[in-house]
GULOMAR-528478 format. One record per residue (C-alpha): residue number from 1; x, y, z. Coordinates in Angstrom, 2 decimals, always signed. Example, Ala and Ser with C-alpha at 12.3 -4.5 7.8 and 13.67 -1.06 7.14 Angstrom:
BEGIN
[1 [+12.30 -4.50 +7.80]]
[2 [+13.67 -1.06 +7.14]]
REM end
This chain:
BEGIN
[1 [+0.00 +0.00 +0.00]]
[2 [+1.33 +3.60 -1.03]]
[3 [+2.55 +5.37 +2.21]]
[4 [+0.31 +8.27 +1.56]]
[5 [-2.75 +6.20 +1.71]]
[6 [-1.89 +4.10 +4.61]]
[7 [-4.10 +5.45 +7.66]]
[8 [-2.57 +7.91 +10.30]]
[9 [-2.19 +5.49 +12.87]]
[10 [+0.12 +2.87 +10.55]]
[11 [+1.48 +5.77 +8.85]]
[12 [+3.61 +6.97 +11.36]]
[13 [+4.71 +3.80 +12.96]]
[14 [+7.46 +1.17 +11.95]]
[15 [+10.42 +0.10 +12.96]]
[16 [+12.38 +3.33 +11.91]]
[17 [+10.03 +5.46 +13.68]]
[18 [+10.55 +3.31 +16.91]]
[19 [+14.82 +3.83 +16.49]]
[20 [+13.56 +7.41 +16.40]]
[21 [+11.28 +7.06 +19.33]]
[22 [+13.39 +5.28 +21.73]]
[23 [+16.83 +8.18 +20.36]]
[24 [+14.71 +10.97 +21.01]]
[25 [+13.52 +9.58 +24.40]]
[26 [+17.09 +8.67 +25.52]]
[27 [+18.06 +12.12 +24.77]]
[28 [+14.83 +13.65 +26.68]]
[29 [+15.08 +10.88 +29.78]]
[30 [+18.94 +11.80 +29.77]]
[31 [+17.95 +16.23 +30.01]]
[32 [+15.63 +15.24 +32.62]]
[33 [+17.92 +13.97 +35.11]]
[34 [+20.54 +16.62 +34.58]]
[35 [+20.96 +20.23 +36.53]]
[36 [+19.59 +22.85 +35.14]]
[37 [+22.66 +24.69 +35.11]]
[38 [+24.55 +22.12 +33.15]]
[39 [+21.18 +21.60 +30.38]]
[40 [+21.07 +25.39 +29.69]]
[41 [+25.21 +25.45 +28.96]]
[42 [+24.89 +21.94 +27.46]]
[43 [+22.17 +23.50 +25.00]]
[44 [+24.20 +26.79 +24.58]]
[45 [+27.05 +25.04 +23.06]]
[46 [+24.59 +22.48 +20.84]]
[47 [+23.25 +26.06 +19.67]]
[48 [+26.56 +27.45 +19.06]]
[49 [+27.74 +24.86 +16.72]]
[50 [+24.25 +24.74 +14.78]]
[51 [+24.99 +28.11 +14.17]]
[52 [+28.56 +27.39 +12.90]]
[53 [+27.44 +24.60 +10.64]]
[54 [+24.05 +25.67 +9.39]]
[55 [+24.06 +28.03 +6.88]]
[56 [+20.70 +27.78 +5.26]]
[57 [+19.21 +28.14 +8.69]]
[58 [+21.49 +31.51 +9.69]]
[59 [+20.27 +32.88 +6.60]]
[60 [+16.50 +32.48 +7.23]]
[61 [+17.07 +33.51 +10.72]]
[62 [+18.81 +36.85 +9.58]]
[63 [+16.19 +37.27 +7.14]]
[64 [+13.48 +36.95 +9.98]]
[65 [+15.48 +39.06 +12.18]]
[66 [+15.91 +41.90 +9.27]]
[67 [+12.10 +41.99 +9.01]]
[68 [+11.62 +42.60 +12.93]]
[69 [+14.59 +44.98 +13.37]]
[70 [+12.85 +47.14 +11.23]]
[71 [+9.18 +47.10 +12.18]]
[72 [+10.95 +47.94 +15.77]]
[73 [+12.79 +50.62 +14.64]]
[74 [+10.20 +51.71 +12.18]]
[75 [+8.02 +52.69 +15.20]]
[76 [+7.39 +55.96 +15.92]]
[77 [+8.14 +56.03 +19.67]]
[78 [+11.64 +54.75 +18.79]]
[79 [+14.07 +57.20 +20.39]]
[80 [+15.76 +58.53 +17.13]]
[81 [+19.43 +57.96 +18.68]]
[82 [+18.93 +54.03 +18.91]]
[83 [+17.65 +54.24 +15.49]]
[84 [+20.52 +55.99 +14.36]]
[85 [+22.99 +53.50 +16.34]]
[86 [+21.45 +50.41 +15.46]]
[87 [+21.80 +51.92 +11.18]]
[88 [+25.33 +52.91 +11.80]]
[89 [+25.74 +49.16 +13.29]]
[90 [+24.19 +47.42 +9.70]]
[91 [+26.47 +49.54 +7.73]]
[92 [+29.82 +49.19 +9.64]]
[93 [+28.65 +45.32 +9.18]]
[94 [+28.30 +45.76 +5.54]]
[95 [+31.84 +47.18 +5.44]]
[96 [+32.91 +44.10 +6.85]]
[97 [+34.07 +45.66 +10.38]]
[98 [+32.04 +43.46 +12.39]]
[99 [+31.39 +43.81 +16.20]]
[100 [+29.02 +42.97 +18.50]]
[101 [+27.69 +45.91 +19.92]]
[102 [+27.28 +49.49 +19.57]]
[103 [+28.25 +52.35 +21.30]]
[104 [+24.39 +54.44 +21.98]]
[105 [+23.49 +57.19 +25.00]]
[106 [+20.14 +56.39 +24.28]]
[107 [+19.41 +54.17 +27.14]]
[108 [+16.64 +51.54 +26.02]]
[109 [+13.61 +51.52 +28.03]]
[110 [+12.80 +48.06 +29.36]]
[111 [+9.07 +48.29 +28.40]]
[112 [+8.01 +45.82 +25.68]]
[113 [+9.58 +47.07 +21.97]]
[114 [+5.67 +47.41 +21.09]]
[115 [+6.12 +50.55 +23.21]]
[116 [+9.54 +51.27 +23.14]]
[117 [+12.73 +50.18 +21.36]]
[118 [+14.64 +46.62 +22.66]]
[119 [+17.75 +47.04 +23.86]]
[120 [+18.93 +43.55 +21.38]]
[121 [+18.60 +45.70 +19.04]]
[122 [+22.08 +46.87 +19.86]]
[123 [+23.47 +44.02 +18.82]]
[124 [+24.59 +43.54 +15.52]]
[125 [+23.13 +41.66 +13.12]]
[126 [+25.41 +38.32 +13.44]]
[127 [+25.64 +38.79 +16.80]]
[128 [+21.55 +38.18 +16.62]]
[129 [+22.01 +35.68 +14.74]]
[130 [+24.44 +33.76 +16.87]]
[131 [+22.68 +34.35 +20.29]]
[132 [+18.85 +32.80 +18.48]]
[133 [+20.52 +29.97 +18.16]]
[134 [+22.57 +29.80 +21.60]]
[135 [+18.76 +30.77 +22.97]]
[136 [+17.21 +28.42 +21.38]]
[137 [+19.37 +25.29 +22.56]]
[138 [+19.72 +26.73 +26.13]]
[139 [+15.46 +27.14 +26.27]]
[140 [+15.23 +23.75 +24.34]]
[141 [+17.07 +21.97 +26.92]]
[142 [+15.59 +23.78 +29.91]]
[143 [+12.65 +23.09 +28.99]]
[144 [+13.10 +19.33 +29.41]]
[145 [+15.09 +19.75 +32.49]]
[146 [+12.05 +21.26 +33.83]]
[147 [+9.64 +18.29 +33.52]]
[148 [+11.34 +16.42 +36.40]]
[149 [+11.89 +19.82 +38.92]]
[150 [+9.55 +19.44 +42.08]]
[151 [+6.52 +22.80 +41.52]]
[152 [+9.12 +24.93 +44.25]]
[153 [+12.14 +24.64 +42.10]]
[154 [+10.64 +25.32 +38.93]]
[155 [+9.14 +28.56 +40.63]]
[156 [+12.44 +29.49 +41.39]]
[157 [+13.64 +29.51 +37.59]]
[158 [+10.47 +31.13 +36.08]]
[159 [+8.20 +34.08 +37.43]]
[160 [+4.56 +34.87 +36.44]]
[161 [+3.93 +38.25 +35.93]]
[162 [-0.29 +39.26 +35.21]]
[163 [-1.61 +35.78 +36.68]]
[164 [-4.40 +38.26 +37.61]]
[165 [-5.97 +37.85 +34.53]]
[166 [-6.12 +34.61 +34.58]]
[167 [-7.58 +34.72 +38.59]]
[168 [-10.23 +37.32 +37.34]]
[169 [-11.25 +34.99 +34.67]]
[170 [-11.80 +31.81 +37.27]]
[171 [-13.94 +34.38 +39.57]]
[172 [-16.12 +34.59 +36.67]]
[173 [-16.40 +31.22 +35.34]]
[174 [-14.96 +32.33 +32.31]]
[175 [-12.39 +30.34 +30.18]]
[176 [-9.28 +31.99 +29.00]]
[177 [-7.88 +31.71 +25.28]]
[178 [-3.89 +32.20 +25.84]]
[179 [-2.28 +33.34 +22.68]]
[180 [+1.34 +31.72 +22.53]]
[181 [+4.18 +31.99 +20.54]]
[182 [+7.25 +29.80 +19.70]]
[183 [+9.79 +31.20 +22.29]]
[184 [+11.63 +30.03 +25.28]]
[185 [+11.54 +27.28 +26.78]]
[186 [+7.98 +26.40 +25.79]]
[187 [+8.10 +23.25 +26.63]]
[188 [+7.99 +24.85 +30.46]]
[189 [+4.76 +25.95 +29.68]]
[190 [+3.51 +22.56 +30.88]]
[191 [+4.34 +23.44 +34.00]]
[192 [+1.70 +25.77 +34.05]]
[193 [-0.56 +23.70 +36.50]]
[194 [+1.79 +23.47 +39.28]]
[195 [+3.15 +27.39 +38.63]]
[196 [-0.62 +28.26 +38.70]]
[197 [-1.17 +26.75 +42.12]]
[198 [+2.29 +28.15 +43.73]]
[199 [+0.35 +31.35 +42.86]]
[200 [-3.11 +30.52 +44.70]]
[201 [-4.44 +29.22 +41.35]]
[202 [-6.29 +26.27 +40.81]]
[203 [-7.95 +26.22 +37.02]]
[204 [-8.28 +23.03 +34.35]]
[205 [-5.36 +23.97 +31.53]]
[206 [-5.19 +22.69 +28.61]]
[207 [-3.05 +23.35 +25.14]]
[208 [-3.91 +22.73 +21.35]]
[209 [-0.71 +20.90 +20.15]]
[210 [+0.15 +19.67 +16.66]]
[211 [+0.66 +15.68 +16.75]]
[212 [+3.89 +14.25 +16.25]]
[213 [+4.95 +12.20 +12.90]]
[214 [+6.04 +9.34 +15.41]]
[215 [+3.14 +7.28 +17.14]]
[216 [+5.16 +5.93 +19.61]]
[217 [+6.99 +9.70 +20.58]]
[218 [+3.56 +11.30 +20.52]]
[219 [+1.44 +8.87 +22.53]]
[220 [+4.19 +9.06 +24.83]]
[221 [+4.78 +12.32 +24.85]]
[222 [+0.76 +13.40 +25.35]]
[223 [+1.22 +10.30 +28.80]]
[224 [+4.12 +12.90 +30.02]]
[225 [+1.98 +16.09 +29.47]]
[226 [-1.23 +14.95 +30.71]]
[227 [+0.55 +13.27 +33.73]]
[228 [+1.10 +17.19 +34.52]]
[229 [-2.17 +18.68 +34.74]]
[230 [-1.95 +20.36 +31.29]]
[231 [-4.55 +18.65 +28.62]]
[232 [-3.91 +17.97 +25.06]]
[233 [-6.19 +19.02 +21.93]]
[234 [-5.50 +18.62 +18.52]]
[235 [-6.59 +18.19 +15.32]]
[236 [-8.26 +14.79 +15.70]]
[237 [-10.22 +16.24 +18.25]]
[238 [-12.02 +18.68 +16.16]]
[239 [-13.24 +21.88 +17.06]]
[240 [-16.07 +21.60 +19.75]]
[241 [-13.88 +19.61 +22.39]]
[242 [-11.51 +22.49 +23.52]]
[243 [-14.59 +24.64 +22.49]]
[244 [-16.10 +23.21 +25.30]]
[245 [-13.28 +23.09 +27.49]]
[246 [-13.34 +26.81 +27.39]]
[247 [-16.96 +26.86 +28.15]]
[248 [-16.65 +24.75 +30.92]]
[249 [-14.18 +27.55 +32.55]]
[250 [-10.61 +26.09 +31.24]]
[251 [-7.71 +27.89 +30.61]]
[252 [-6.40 +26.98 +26.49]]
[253 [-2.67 +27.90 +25.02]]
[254 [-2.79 +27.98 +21.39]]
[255 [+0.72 +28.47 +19.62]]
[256 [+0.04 +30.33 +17.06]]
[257 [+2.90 +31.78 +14.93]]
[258 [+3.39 +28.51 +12.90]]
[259 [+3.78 +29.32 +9.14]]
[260 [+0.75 +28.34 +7.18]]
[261 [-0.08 +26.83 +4.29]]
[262 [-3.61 +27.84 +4.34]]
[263 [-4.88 +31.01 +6.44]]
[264 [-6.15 +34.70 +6.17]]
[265 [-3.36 +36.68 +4.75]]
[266 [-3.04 +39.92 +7.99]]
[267 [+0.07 +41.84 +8.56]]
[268 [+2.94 +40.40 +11.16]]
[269 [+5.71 +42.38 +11.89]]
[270 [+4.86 +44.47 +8.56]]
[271 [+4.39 +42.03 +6.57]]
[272 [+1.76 +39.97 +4.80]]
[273 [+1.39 +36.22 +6.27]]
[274 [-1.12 +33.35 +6.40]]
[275 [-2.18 +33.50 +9.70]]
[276 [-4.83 +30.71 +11.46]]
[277 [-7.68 +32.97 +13.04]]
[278 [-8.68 +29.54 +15.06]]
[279 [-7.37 +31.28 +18.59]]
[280 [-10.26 +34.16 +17.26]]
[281 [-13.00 +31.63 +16.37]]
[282 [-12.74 +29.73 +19.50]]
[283 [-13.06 +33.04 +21.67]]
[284 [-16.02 +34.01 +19.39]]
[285 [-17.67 +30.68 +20.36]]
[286 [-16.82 +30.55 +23.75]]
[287 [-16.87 +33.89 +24.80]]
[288 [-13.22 +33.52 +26.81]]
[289 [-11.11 +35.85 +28.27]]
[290 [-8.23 +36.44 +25.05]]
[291 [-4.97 +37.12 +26.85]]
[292 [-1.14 +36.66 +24.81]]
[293 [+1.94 +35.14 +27.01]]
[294 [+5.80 +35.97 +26.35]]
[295 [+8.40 +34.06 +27.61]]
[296 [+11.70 +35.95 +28.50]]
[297 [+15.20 +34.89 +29.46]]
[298 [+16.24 +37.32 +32.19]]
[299 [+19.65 +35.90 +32.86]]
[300 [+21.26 +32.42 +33.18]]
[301 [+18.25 +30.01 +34.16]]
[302 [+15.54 +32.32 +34.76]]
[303 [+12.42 +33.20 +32.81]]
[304 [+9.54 +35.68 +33.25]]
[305 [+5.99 +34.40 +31.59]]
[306 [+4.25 +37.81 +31.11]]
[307 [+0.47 +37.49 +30.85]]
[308 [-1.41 +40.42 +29.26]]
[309 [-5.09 +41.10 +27.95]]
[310 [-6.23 +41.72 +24.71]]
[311 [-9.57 +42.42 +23.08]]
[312 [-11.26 +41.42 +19.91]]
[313 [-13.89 +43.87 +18.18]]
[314 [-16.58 +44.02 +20.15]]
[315 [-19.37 +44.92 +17.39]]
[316 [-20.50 +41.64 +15.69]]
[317 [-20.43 +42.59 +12.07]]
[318 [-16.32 +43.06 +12.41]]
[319 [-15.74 +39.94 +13.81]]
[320 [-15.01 +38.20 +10.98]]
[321 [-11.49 +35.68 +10.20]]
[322 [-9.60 +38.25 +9.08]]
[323 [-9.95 +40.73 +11.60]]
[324 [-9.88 +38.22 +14.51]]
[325 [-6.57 +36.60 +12.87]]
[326 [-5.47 +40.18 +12.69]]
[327 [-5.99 +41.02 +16.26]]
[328 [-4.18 +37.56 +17.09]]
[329 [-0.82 +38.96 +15.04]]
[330 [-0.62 +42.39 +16.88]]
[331 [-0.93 +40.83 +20.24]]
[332 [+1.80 +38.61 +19.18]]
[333 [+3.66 +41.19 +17.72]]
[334 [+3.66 +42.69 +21.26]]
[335 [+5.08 +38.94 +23.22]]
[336 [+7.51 +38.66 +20.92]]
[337 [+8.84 +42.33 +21.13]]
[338 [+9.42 +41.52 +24.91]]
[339 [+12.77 +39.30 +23.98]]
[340 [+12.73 +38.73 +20.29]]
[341 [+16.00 +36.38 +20.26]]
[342 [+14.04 +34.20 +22.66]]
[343 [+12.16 +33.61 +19.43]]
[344 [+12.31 +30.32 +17.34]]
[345 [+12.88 +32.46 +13.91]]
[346 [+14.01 +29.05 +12.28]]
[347 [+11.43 +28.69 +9.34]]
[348 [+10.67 +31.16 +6.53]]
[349 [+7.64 +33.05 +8.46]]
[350 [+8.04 +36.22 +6.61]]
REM end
């Protein structure tokens, strides 16, 4: 039987797949049991020489990272000096006298870059480059390392900032669409349960997710998720399950800054992008609370999950897919512009 016609369930199973199951699971087991410390330096390096080897990969990230430098810089509350710095950077770059910083008295403002320019943006432009993918292998790791942490530990390694929203939301019976984006350690984000509670919070959580092309790593991966608190939805679920999750007064993550193949085409980062408006159509049928989360390295082995609120149009007749998928990109557009190297800028987005 052709692969391609071979159900979903035989498709992805065999004995290569189960080779790949039980590698990636050694690797994963291995992470688990290791400091945190020695994961995040462990994943630093692994990032470091992806960057060195890589090249396709540095040049979509750079391309990514183009795009965003300059829908940052392009805003108008951008103090003019940065600006100014950050050009004089590119161009000293382009005359091959590389470094990694500039020299700027502006001094960056450490509100989100939605608001006010990011102080990466100092950097220059391999120097971005380079630190995505130390960032990524360091939050990659982490995030692993976190799975096996007793709830005080991890608490120690990653603050909540806005939980009140989601707090205000229980008090009401009200479910909570959380609008996520690839960054950080995500895979801590299953630690939300137990975070929740070391805050006085006890809510059902639950996460869309996108099933693995490996039976054996996804069934077992869901086991290790679920075993957590944190429940899994995806496509083979359909729509009304997590619909009704929501309803019922659960709290949702949906990742959604995946490129597309098919979607509403809305602006991100200034430019046009296929963009799923599902986060939007489940609010719309559910009537949750919409709020986006960033996830931001602070220093070595600590992270701050920022909660904030956003709001779709509140007149029926503009709620429509391509203003709710809309709505979805500029609140991401804000999570991301709280550490945009923490960002997994790996595929062609843009």
């Amino acid at each position: 039987m052709a692969t391609h016609k071979k159900p979903e369930s035989e498709r992805f199973k065999g004995p290569v797949k189960f080779v790949e199951y039980l590698l990636a699971r050694g690797l994963v087991t291995f992470l688990q049991r290791v400091p945190i410390r020695f994961a995040y330096r462990l994943g630093r390096a692994v990032g470091w020489l992806a960057w060195r080897v890589m090249v396709r990969r540095r040049e979509i990230v750079r391309k990514n990272l183009g795009i965003i430098n300059a829908w940052i810089t392009g805003k108008e509350n951008c103090p003019q000096g940065l600006a100014a710095a950050v050009e004089g950077n590119r161009l000293q770059e382009r005359n091959g006298k590389k470094r990694d910083t500039v020299s700027s008295p502006v001094t960056a403002s450490p509100q989100p870059a939605s608001s006010s320019c990011h102080p990466a943006l100092v950097l220059s432009e391999e120097a971005q480059v380079k630190e995505v993918f130390q960032r990524a292998g360091a939050n990659l790791f982490s995030g692993f390392t976190f799975n096996r942490m007793p709830a005080k530990q991890v608490g120690r390694h990653i603050r909540i900032e806005g939980i009140e929203y989601f707090n205000a939301a229980v008090e009401e019976r009200r479910g909570v669409v959380v609008l996520l984006a690839h960054m950080g350690p995500w895979e801590a984000l299953t630690q939300l349960p137990r975070l929740a509670k070391l805050n006085g919070l006890e809510a059902k959580f639950g996460a869309m997710y996108r099933p693995l092309n490996n039976r054996y790593l996804d069934d077992w991966y869901r086991t290790q998720r679920e075993a957590r608190g944190t429940r899994l939805f995806s496509r083979r679920d359909g729509f009304h399950k997590p619909v009704d999750f929501l309803r019922a007064g659960g709290i949702l993550g949906i990742l959604a800054d995946q490129k597309m193949k098919r979607g509403e085409r809305v602006p991100f980062f200034g430019q046009e992008v296929k963009t799923s408006p599902i986060a939007g159509l489940m609010q719309r049928r559910s009537k949750a609370v919409a709020v986006s989360m960033s996830v931001s390295s602070d220093s070595t082995c600590q992270w701050t999950l920022k909660i904030r609120p956003f709001e779709f149009p509140s007149d029926r007749s503009d709620r429509d897919r391509v203003n709710e998928a809309a709505v979805c990109n500029q609140a991401l557009e804000v999570a991301l512009s709280d550490s945009f190297l923490d960002g997994f800028w790996f595929h062609g987005r843009f």
